[in-house]
C-alpha positions in Angstrom: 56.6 -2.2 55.7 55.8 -2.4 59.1 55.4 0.8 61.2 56.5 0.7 65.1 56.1 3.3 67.4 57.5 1.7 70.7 61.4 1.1 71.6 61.5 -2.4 72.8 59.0 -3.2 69.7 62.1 -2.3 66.8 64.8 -3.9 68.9 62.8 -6.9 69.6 61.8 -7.0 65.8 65.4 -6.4 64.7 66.9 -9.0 66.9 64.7 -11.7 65.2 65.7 -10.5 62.1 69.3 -10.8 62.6 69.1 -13.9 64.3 67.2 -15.3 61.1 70.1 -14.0 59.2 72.3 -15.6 61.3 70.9 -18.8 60.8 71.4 -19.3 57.2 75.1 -17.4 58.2 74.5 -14.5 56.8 75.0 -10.8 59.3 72.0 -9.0 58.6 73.1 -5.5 57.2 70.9 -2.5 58.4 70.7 0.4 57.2 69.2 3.9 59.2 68.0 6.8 57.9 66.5 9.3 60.8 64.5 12.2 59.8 61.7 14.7 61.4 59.6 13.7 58.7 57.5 16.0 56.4 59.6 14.0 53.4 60.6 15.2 50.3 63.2 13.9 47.3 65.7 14.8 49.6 65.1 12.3 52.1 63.8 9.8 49.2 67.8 10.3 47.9 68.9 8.4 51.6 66.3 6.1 51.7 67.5 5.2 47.9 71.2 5.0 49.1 70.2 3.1 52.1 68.1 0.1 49.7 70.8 0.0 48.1 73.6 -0.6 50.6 71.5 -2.4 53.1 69.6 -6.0 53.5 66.9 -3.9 56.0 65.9 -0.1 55.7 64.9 1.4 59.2 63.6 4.9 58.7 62.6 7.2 62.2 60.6 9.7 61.7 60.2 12.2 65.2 60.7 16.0 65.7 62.8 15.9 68.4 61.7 18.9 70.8 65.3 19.4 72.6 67.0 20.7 68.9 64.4 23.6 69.0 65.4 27.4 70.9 62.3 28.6 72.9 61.6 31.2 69.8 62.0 28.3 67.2 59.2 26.3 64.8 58.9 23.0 66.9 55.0 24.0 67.1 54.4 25.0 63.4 57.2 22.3 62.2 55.4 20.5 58.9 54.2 17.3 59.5 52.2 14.8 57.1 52.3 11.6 58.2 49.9 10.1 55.5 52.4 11.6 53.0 55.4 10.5 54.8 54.2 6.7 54.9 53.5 6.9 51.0 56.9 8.5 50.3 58.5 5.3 52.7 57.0 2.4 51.4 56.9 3.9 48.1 61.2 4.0 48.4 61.0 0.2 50.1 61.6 0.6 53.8 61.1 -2.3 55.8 60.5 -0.5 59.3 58.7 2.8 60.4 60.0 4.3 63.7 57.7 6.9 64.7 58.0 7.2 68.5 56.3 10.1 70.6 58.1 12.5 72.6 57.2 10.3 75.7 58.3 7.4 74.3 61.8 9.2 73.2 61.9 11.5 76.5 59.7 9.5 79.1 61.0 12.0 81.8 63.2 14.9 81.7 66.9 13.9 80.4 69.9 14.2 82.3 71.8 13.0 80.3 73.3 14.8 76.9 76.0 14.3 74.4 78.1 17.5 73.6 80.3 17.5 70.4 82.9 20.5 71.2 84.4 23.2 68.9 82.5 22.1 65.8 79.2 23.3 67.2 80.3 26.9 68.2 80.1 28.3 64.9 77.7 28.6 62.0 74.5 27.0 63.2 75.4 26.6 66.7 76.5 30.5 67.2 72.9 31.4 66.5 71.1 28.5 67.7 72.4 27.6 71.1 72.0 24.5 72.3 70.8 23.1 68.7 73.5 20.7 68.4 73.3 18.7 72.0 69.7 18.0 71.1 70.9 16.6 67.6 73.5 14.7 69.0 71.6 13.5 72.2 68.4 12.2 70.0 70.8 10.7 67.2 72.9 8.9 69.8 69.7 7.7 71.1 68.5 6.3 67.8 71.5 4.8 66.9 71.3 2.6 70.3 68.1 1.3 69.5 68.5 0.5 66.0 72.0 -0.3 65.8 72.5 0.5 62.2 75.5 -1.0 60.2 75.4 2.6 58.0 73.2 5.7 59.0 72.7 8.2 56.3 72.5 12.0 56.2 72.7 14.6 53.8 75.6 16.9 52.9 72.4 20.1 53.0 72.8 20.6 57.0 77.2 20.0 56.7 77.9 21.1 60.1 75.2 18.2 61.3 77.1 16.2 59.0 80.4 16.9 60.1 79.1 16.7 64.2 77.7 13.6 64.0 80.8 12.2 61.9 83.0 13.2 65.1 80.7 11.8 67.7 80.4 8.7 66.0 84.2 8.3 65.5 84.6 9.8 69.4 82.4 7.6 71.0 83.5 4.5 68.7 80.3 3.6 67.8 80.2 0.7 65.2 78.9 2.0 62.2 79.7 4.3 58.9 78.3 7.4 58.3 77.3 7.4 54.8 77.4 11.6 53.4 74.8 12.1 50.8 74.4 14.5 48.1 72.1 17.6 47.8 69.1 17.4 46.2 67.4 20.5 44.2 64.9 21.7 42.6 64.8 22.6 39.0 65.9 26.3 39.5 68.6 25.2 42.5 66.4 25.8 45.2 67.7 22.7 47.8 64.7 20.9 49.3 63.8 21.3 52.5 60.8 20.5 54.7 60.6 24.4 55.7 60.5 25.9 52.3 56.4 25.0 52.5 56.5 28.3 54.5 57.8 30.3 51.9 55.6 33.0 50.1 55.8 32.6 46.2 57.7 35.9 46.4 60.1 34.5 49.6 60.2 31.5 47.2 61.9 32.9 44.5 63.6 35.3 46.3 65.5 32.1 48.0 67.1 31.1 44.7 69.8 33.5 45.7 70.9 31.3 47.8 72.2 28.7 45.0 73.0 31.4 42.7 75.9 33.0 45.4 77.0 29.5 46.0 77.6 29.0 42.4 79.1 32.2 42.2 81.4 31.7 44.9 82.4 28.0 43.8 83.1 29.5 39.9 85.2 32.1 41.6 87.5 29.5 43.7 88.1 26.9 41.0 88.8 29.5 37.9 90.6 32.7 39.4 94.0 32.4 40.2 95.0 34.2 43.0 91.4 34.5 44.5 91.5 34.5 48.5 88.8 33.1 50.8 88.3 36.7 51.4 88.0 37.5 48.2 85.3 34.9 47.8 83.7 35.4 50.9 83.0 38.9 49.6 81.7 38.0 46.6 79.2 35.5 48.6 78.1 38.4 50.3 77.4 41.1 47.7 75.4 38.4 45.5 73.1 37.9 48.1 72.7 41.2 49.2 71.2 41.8 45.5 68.0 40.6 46.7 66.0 42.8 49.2 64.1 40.3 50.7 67.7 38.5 52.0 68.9 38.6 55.9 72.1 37.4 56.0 72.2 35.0 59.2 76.1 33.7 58.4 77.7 33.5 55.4 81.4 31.3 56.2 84.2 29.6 55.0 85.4 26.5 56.8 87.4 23.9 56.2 85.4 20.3 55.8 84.9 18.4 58.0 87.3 19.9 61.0 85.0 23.5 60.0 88.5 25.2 61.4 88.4 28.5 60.1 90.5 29.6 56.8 92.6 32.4 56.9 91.2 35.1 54.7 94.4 36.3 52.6 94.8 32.5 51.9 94.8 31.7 48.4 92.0 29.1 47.9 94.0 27.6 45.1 96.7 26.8 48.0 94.5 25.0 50.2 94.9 20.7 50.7 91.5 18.7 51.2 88.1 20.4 51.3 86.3 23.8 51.4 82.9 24.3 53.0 81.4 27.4 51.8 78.0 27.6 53.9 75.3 30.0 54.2 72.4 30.5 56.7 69.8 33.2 55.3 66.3 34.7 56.5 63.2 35.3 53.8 60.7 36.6 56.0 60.3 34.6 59.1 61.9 31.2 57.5 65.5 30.3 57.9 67.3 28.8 54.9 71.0 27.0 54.8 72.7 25.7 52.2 76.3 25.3 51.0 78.8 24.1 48.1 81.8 21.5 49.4 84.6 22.0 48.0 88.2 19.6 46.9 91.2 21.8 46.8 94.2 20.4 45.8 96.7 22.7 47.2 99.1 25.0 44.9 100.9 22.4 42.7 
């Protein structure tokens, strides 16, 4: 595993390595897995996913500041970079991008990439702006490593579902490769900002897996349940626990996120369900969500 921290260094060292692959007429297969470090299972799952699709794993690891409102957690974002190196070469990556901000940003961009419609609600109604860094920083990443398959998981779905659309917008060449949840034990989804829970904010976060459970029982065994119905439901569960603040809870159609009409049978809906929720314990901000297959009313 070699770690890189300049630009020009992980495209020079990826153009040798396809051009050695090209020599024994092979195309090099690369697979990309960009995080803001602080890793967990979680991100092990992609880099798992990656090794296996992939003849080369490129991980990047940066915080990128231009995601983060001025009354956000870039400062106080967990980092462990000893950790994160351990958890990467432990999982078999061959390259280590960690650039610095000056590196990624070496003057103030004028340039953004804006995904429309997808990034006005959930996340991006309470976090404006959040979305054009995303896209802006992965766009940048993808040009410089030039992945055949980038990887992301299904825990943030709207990021999913944005980046999906600019890739397919912009016709970049490469797959997006969706990957599952990972949780722990009692449901809790990992996340790099659930180290600022209190053990009491801890526990009372597994009401965010226990609604979703709740809500996905509710929409696969009742009949004539409506997304109102189960968007209700989503609601009172997590209102159980005190220590909740109910940021969004939402139910979208996957990956377009158009919304679903509330008196609409779920049982009569084609193609997939996102049922997503974005919840306060204290001063941390937790989202999760259950994607759902509908078959329509057959």
């Amino acid at each position: 595993m070699i770690v890189l921290t300049q630009i020009e260094d992980v495209r020079a060292h990826l153009r040798a390595e396809r051009l050695a692959a090209a020599k024994e007429g092979k195309e090099l297969q690369v697979g990309f897995v960009p995080t803001m470090g602080y890793l967990h299972d979680g991100h092990a799952s992609l880099l798992r996913s990656a090794r296996m699709d992939n003849d080369l794993v490129v991980l990047s690891i940066f915080v990128n500041p231009i995601q983060f409102g001025p009354n956000e957690d870039l400062d106080r974002y967990p980092r462990d970079r000893d950790k994160d190196m351990a958890l990467a070469k432990r999982e078999g990556v061959d390259i280590v991008f960690l650039p610095t901000v000056e590196e990624m940003y070496p003057e103030p961009t004028k340039t953004k990439v804006l995904v429309s419609e997808l990034t006005d609600h959930l996340c991006g109604a309470t976090r404006p702006g959040h979305f054009d860094g995303v896209t802006t920083v992965v766009s940048k990443l993808l040009h410089i490593v030039v992945p055949n398959r980038a990887y992301f998981g299904q825990k943030d779905a709207q990021q999913l579902a944005v980046i999906t659309q600019m890739v397919k917008d912009l016709n970049m060449d490469l797959e997006i490769i969706p990957c599952p949840i990972v949780r722990e034990e009692d449901g809790l989804a990992l996340s790099s900002r659930n180290v600022y829970l209190s053990p009491e904010e801890r526990q009372a976060a597994l009401v965010l897996s226990r609604s979703l459970r709740q809500a996905e029982q509710l929409a696969r065994q009742s009949e004539g349940a409506t997304a109102e119905d189960i968007f209700q439901e989503l609601v009172r569960t997590i209102e159980t626990e005190r220590a909740a603040q109910i940021d969004y809870a939402e139910i979208r159609r996957f990956p377009s996120l158009a919304p679903v009409s509330g008196s609409l049978p779920v049982k009569e809906i084609e193609g997939k369900i996102l049922i997503a929720i974005a919840v306060k314990f204290g001063a941390t901000r937790l989202i999760d969500n259950v994607i759902l297959t509908m078959e329509g009313d057959k």
